[in-house]
C-alpha positions as CSV (number, residue, x, y, z in Angstrom):
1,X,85.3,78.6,94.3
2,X,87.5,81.7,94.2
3,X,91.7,81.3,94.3
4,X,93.8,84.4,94.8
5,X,96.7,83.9,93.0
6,X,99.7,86.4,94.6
7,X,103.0,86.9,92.8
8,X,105.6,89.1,94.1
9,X,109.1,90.4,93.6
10,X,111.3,89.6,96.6
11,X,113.1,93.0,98.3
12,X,114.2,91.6,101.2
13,X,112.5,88.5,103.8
14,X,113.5,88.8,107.3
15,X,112.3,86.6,110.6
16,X,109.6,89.5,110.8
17,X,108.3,88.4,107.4
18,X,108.4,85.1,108.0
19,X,106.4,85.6,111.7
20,X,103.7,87.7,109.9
21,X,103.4,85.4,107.1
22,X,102.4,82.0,109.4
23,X,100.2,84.6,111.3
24,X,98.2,86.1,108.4
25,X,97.7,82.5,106.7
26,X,96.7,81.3,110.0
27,X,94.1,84.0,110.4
28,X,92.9,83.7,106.7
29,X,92.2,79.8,107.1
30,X,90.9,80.3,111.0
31,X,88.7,83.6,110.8
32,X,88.1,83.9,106.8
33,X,87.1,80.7,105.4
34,X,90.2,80.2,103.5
35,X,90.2,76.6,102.3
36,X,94.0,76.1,101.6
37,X,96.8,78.7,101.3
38,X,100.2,77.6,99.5
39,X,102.9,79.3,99.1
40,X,106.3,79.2,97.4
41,X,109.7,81.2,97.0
42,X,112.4,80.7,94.8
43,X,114.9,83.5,94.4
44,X,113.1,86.6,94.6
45,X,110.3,85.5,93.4
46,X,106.9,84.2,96.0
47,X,103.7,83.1,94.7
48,X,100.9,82.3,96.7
49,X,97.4,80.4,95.5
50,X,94.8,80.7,98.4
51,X,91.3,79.3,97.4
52,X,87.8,80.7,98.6
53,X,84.4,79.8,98.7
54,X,83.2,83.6,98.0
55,X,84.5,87.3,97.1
56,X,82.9,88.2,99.9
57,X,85.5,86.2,102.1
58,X,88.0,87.3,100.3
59,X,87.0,91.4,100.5
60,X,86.6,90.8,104.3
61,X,90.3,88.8,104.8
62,X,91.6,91.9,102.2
63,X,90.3,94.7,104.2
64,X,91.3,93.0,107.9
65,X,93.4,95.4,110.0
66,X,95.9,93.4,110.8
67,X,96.3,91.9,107.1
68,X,96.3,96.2,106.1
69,X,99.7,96.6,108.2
70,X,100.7,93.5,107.0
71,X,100.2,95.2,103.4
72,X,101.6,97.9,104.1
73,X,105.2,96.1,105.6
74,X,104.7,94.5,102.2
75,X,104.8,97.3,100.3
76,X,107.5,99.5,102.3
77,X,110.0,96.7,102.9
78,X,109.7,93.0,101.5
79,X,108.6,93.2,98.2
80,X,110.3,95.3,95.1
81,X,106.6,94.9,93.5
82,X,103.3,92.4,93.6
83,X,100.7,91.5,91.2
84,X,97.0,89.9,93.0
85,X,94.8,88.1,90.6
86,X,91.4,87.2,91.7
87,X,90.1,84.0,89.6
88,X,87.0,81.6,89.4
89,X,87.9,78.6,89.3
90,X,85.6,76.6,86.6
91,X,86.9,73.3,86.9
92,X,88.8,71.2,89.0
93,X,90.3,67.4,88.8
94,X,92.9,65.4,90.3
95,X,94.5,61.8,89.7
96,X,96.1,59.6,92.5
C-alpha cells in the first residue's frame, strides 16, 4: 500500500475550492481506487493522507484532466506553496 501525503500553504480557500475539493476526492475514491482520503486544515496550513493499493493508481489519478485543472487552480490561486510525498507504507496497526 501506497499513501500520498499532501501538505500545503493556504493562499486563499473559496466555495470554488471547497466544490473542487469534494469533487476530486470523490473521483479519486470512485474512478482511481483510492482507499481513503483525509484531509485537514488548520490556519493556512492543509494536509491530506490518501492511501493506494499501487503507483500506478496513483500516476493515473495524478495525470487525470480534471484533477490537472484542479492543479493548476491550486497552484495560481489557493495555495502560497505545496509539498507531495509518495510513501510505502511498511507496516500498519491499530488498537480499539
Amino acid at each position: 500500500m501506497f499513501a500520498v501525503i499532501f501538505r500545503a500553504e493556504i493562499a486563499q480557500l473559496d466555495e470554488e475550492y471547497s466544490v473542487m475539493a469534494a469533487k476530486m476526492r470523490d473521483l479519486a475514491m470512485q474512478e482511481y481506487g483510492c482507499r481513503e482520503f483525509t484531509a485537514v486544515t488548520e490556519g493556512n496550513s492543509e494536509i491530506a493522507i490518501s492511501y493506494w493499493d499501487s503507483q500506478d493508481q496513483i500516476r493515473a489519478w495524478k495525470e487525470n484532466a480534471e484533477h490537472l485543472v484542479a492543479q493548476r487552480k491550486g497552484r495560481a490561486q489557493w495555495y502560497v506553496s505545496y509539498k507531495v510525498q509518495i510513501v510505502e507504507v511498511v507496516r500498519e496497526y491499530s488498537a480499539g
